[in-house]
C-alpha positions in Angstrom: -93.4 -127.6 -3.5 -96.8 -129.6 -3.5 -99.5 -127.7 -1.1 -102.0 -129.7 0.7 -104.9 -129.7 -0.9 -108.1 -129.9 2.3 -111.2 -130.3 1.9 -113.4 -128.8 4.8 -116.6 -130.1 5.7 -119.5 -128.2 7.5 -123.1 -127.1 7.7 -122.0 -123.3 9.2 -120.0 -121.0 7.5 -119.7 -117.2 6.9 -120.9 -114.8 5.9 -122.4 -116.6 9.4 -120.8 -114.5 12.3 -121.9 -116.4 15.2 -121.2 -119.9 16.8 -119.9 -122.6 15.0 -119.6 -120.7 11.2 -117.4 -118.2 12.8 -115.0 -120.6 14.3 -115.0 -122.4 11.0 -114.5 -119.9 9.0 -111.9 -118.4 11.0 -109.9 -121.9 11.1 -110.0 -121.9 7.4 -109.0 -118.4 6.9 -105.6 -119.4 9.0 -105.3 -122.4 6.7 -105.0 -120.3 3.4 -102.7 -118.0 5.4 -100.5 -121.4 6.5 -100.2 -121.5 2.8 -102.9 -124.3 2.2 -105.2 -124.9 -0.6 -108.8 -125.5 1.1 -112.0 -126.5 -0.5 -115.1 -125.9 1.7 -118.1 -127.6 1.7 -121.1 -126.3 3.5 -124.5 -124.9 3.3 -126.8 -121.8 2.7 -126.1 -119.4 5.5 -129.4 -119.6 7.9 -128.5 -119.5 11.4 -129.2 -118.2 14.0 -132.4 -116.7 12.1 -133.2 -120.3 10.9 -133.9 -118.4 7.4 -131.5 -118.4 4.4 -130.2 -114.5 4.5 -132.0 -112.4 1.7 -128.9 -112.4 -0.9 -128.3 -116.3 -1.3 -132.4 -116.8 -1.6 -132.3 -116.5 -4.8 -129.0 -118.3 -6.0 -129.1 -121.4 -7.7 -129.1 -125.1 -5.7 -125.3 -125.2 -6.3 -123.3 -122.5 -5.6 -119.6 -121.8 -6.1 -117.2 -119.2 -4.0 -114.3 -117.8 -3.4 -112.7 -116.4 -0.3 -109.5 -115.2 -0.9 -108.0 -118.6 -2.5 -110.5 -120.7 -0.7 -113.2 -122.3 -3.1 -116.3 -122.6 -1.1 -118.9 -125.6 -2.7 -122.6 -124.6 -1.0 -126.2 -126.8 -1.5 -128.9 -124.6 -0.6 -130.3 -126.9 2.1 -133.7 -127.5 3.5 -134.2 -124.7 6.3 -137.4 -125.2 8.3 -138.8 -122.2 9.9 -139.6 -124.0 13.4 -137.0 -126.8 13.7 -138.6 -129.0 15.4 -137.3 -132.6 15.5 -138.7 -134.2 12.9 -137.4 -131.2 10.5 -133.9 -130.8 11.7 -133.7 -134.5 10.5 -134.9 -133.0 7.0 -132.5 -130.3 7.6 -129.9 -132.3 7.8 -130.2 -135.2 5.6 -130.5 -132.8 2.6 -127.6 -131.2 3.4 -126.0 -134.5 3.6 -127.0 -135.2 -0.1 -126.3 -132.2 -1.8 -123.1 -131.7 -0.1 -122.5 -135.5 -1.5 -122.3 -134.2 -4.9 -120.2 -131.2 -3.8 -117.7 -133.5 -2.7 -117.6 -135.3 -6.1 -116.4 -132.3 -7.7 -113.4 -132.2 -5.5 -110.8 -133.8 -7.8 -107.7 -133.9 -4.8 -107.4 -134.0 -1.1 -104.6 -135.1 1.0 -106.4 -134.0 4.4 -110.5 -133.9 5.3 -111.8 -132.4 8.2 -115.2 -132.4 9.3 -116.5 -130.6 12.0 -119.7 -131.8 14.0 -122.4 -131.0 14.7 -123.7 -132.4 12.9 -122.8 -136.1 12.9 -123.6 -136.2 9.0 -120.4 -134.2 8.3 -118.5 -136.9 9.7 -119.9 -139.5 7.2 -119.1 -137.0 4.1 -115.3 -137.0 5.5 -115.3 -140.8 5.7 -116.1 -141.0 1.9 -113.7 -138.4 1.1 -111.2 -140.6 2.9 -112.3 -143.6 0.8 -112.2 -141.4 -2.5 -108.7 -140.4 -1.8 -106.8 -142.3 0.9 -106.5 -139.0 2.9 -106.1 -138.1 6.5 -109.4 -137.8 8.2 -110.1 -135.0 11.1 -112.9 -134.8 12.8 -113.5 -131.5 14.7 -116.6 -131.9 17.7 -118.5 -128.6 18.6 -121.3 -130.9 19.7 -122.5 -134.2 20.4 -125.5 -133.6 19.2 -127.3 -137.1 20.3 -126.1 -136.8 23.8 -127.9 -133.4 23.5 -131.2 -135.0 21.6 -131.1 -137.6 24.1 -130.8 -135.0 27.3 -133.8 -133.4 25.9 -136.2 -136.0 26.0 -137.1 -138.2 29.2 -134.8 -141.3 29.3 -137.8 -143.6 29.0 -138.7 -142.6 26.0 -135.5 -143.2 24.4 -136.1 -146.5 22.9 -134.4 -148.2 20.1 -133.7 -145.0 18.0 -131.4 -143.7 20.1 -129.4 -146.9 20.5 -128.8 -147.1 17.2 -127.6 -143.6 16.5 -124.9 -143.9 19.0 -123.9 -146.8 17.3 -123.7 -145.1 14.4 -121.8 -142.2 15.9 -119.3 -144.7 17.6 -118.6 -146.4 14.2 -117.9 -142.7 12.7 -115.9 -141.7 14.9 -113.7 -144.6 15.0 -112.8 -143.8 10.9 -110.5 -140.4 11.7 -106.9 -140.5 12.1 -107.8 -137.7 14.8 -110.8 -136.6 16.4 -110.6 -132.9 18.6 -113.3 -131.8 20.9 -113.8 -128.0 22.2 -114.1 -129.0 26.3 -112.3 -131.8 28.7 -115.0 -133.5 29.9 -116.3 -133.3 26.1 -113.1 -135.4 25.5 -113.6 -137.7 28.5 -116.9 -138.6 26.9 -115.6 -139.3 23.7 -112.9 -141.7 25.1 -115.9 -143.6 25.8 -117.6 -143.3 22.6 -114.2 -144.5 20.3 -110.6 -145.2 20.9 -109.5 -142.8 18.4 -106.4 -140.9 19.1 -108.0 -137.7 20.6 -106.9 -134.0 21.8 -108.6 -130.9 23.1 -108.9 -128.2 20.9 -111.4 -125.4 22.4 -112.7 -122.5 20.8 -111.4 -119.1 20.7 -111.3 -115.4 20.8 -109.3 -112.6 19.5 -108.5 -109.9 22.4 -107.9 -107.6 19.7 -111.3 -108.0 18.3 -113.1 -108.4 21.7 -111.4 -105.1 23.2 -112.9 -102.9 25.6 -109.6 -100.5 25.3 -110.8 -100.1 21.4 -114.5 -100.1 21.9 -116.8 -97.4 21.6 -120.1 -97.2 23.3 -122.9 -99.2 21.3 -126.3 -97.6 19.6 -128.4 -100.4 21.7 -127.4 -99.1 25.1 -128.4 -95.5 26.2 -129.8 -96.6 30.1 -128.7 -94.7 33.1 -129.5 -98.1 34.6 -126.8 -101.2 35.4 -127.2 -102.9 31.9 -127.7 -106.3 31.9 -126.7 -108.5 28.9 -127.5 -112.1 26.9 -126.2 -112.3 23.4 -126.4 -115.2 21.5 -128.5 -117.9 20.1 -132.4 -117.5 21.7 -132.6 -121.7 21.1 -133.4 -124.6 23.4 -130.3 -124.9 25.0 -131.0 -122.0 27.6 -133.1 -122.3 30.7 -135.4 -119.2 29.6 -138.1 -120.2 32.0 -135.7 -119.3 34.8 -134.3 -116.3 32.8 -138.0 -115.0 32.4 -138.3 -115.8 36.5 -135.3 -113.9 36.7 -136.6 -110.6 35.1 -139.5 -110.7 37.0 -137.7 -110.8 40.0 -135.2 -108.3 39.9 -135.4 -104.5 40.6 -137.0 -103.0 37.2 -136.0 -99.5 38.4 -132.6 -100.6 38.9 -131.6 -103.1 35.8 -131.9 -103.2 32.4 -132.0 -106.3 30.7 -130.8 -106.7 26.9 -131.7 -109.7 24.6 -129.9 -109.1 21.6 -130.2 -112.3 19.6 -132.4 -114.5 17.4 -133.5 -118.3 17.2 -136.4 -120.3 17.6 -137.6 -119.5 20.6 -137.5 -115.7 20.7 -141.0 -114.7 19.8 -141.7 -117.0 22.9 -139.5 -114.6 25.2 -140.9 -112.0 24.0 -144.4 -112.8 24.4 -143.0 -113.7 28.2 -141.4 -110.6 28.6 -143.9 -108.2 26.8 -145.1 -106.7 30.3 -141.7 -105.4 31.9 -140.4 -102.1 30.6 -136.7 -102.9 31.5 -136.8 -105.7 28.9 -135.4 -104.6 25.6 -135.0 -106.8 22.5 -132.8 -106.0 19.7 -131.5 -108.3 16.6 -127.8 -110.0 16.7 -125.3 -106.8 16.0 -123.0 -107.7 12.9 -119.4 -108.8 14.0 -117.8 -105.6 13.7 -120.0 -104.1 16.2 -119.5 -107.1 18.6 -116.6 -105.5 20.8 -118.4 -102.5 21.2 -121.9 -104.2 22.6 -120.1 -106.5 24.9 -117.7 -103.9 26.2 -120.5 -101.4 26.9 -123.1 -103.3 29.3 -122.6 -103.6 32.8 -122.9 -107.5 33.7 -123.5 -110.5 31.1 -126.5 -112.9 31.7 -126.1 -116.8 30.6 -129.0 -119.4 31.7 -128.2 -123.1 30.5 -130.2 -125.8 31.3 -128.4 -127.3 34.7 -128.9 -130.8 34.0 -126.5 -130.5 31.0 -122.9 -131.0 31.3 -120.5 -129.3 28.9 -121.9 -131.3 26.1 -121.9 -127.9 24.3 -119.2 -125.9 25.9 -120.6 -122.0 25.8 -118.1 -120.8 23.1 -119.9 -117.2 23.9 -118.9 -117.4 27.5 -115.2 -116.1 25.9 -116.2 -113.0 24.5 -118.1 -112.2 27.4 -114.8 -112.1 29.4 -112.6 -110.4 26.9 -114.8 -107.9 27.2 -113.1 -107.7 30.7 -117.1 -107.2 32.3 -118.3 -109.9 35.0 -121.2 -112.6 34.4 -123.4 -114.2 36.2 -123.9 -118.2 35.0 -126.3 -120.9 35.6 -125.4 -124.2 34.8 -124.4 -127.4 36.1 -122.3 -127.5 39.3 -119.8 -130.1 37.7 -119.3 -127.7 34.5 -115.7 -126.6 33.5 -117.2 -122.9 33.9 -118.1 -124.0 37.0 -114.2 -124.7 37.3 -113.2 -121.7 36.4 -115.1 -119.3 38.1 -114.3 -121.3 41.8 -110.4 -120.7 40.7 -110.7 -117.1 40.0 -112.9 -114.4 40.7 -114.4 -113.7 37.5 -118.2 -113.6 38.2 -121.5 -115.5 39.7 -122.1 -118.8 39.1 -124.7 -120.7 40.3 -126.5 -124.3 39.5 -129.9 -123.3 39.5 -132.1 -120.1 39.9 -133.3 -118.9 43.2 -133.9 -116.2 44.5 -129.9 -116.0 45.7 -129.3 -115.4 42.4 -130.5 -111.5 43.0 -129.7 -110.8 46.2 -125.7 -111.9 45.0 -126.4 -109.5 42.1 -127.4 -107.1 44.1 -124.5 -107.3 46.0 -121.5 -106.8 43.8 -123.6 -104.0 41.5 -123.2 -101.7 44.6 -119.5 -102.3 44.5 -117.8 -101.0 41.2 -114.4 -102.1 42.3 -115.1 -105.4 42.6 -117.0 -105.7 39.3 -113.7 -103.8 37.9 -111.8 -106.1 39.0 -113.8 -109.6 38.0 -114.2 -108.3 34.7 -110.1 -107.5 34.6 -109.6 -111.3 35.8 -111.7 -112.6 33.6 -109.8 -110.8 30.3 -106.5 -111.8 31.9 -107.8 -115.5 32.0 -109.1 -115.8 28.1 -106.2 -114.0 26.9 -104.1 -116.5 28.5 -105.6 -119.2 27.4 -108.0 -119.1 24.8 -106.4 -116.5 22.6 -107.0 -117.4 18.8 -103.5 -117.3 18.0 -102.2 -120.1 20.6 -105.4 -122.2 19.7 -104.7 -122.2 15.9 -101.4 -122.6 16.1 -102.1 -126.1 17.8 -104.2 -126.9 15.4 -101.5 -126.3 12.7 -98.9 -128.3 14.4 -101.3 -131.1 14.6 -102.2 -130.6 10.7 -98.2 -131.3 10.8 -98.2 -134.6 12.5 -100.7 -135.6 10.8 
């Protein structure tokens, strides 16, 4: 019997463990174990260090892999060491390039998909589609100009951005299928297209993310109630309330961890340079990700409140398999939001005040209740957002399609 030949399109992949490269390469692990032939075409791993990692500096423009049966195409793209605008556009329009001659040297495909961010991937699929006559997927982590456009002061929008999202609507109107990762991600995208569309979030493993397996991690060694943000140190977080935030709770009482990397680290640590409960350690490979978010206390997330789900906090899902509570800023409409109203899993608030400490306060003097927030919330992303029931809607749309 013929296998489906795929071709998978994406800036992130592993060896990246974090974000969107581990979701993608997860998703295409579980294809070659759903018995299909996949061909994946992606970058240089860089993120969240924005740097190329030491053993792929030196490999040639074009690179070849293997993963198990998967062939894996890479173009070493440009990586700029402070993305600013200007050079993520670099960043991504040579990726767009090279990975255009990648895709050349795919000689059969019966089904593209092509997961955005960033928007670029989604033109590669389209000309894999032409080449071929294939099905066309596209998979959205983030809509990356509503993001762009949420960062700068609507005035200053001008013609630019009209044009993009014009160019983003014609994209996505090309797939046979088009997922997004959050509901109100797909009620925006309804607006955007009228392509047949489904929610797909991310996931998590429970048996990777377990506190009953984890043992206690190197970073953490406080007698204090430890404090946790792990993740991407980017634009996305509100880290001038975070830094207000350390400055205002009890130093004697908290300690605060910021394991994680990105462009604006050495600015939080510059901010943070003058409180002794402030510790800053590098992202902890995968294997050792159980064990670090099982071992602190409480985990800390700051978004921006004026954004709304356009990127759903994939990270949000470890932090409650980890069975610990968290305290959340973010919008008041968000789907975390949602969730934390319909069970008590945590804090949640829609800006920072100085409420935010005296509720902290609060539930660290009472161990039961944190006990029982962080059980809740481990019952709730097992039951929903367990890899295993997310993939195998995926596969069964793969099937219809």
């Amino acid at each position: 019997m013929k296998k489906t030949e795929i071709t998978f399109i994406g800036l992130n992949f592993a060896p990246e463990d974090s974000a969107i490269g581990l979701y993608s390469s997860e998703w295409v692990k579980q294809l070659e174990l759903d018995g299909y032939n996949v061909t994946v075409v992606t970058g240089f791993p860089y993120y969240p260090q924005w740097n190329i990692l030491d053993k792929y500096k030196n490999k040639t423009r074009f690179l070849k892999e293997y993963s198990g049966r998967t062939k894996i195409l890479r173009y070493k793209q440009y990586v700029p060491k402070t993305p600013t605008f200007f050079k993520r556009v670099l960043h991504i329009i040579d990726f767009t390039i090279g990975s255009f001659f990648n895709l050349l040297k795919i000689k059969k495909c019966d089904l593209v998909i092509a997961v955005v961010p960033f928007t670029a991937s989604s033109f590669l699929g389209w000309i894999q589609k032409k080449r071929f006559n294939s099905k066309f997927w596209i998979h959205i982590q983030d809509f990356e100009f509503d993001a762009a456009l949420q960062s700068k002061k609507k005035s200053k929008a001008g013609p630019a951005f009209s044009l993009m999202f014009r160019l983003e609507s014609w994209l996505f109107s090309k797939p046979d299928v088009v997922s997004t990762i959050s509901h109100s991600m797909t009620h925006t995208l309804r607006k955007k297209c009228n392509t047949p569309s489904f929610y797909l979030p991310n996931w998590v493993n429970p048996d990777t993310i377990n506190p009953a397996t984890a043992n206690p991690h190197r970073y953490i060694s406080s007698p204090k109630i430890v404090l946790l943000y792990s993740g991407n140190i980017g634009e996305k977080q509100d880290w001038n309330s975070f830094v207000e935030f350390c400055n205002d709770i009890n130093q004697n009482k908290y300690e605060i961890l910021i394991v994680g990397d990105g462009s604006k680290k050495n600015w939080l640590v510059e901010m943070t340079v003058h409180l002794t409960n402030i510790k800053h350690y590098p992202p902890v490979p995968y294997s050792e990700l159980s064990d670090l978010l099982c071992s602190v206390d409480i985990h800390l997330l700051f978004q921006k409140p004026d954004f709304l789900d356009i990127v759903m906090p994939s990270k949000v899902l470890g932090m409650m398999a980890s069975a610990k509570p968290s305290l959340i800023i973010g919008h008041r409409e968000s789907e975390i939001n949602s969730i934390f109203k319909s069970i008590n899993i945590g804090l949640y608030f829609d800006r920072y005040t100085k409420e935010v400490v005296t509720e902290l306060d609060k539930i660290s003097r009472q161990s039961s209740q944190m006990k029982e927030m962080g059980e809740n919330a481990r019952a709730y992303v097992i039951k929903n957002f367990s890899k295993d029931r997310i993939l195998k809607k995926a596969q069964k749309k793969i099937e219809l399609l």
